[in-house]
N, C-alpha and C positions, 0 to 999 in steps of 0.2 A: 504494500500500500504506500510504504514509505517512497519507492523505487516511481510509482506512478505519480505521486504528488509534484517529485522533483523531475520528472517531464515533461508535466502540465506547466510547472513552472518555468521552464528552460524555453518550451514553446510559446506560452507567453512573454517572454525576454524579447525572445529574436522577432517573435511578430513587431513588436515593440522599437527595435530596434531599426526593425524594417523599413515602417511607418517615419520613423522621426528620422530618418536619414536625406539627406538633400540625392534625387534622383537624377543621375547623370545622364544627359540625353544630348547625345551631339546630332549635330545636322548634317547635314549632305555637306559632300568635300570634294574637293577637285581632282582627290585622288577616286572617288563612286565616280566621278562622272565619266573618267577617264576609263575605268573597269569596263561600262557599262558602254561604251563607244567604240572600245578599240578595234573592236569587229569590223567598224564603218570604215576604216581608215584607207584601204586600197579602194573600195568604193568610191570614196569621197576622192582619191586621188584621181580616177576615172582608169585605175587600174584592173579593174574586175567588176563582176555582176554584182547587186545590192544582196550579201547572202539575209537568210534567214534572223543569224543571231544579232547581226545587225538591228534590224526591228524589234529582236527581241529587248536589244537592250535600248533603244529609243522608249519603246513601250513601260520597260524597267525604271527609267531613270523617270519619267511624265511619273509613276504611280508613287517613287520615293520621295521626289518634289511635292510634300505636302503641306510646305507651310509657307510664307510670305516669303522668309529666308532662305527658305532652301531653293524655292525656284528662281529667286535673286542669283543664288551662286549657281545653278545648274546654267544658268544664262550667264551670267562670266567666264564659268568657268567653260562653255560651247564658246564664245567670242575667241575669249585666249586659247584655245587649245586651235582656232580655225586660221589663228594670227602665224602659231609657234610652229604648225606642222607643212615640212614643205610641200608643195604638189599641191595642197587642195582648190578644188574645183568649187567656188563660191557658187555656182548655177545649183550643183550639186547638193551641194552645204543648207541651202537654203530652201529647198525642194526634199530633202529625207525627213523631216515628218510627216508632210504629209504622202511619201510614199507608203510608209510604215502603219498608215490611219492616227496618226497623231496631231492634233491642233495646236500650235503654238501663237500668240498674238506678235509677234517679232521675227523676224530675218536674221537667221545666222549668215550676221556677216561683219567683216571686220570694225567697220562703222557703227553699228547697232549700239543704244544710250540702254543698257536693262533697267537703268534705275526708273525710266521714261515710262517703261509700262508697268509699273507695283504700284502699289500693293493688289491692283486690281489682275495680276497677273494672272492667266487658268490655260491650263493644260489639260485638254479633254480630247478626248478615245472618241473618233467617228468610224463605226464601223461601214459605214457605209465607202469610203476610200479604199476599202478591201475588196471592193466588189468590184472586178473589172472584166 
């Protein structure tokens, strides 16, 4: 009895501990977006066909983009990464979401102000761009 008291008790601790602890929650990073694009990258150079995992991670990155901030950074960090890599095909750049069925309100492209479209920023899934 003794043995189950101080259980009850220990799980009461860490629930406790649980609760009053500050919850670390980081955002999107320019190394996700990077993860999530690298697939694009002979594409976008116009070296090869638009594969699969490409969209997939277009599609990945619009659903982890879920806060004011994070799609802030997932839009600097698509500008800088479309500035820093050579080859890329801006026609291209600026045209793979919506190959993918993805809506963005901006143009990847080197030009592009991200700060210009927040907070009202949205990233929305048109399935119908799939249908061709």
């Amino acid at each position: 009895m003794a043995g189950s008291v101080a259980v009850k008790v220990s799980c009461l601790v860490l629930m406790c501990m649980l609760v009053a602890s500050p919850m670390a929650v980081e955002g999107l990073s320019c190394g996700d977006v990077a993860t999530q694009m690298a697939s694009c990258i002979n594409y976008l150079r116009g070296a090869g066909p638009l594969p699969p995992s490409c969209c997939n991670g277009v599609k990945n990155l619009k659903n982890s983009a879920t806060t004011t901030q994070d799609r802030r950074t997932a839009c600097k960090c698509l500008i800088s990464a479309s500035k820093s890599i050579s080859g890329v095909n801006f026609q291209l750049a600026s045209g793979l979401p919506a190959k993918c069925g993805v809506s963005i309100p901006y143009k990847i492209s080197p030009s592009t102000n991200c700060d210009q479209y927040l907070p009202s920023l949205s990233l929305s899934f048109s399935p119908y761009l799939l249908i061709s």
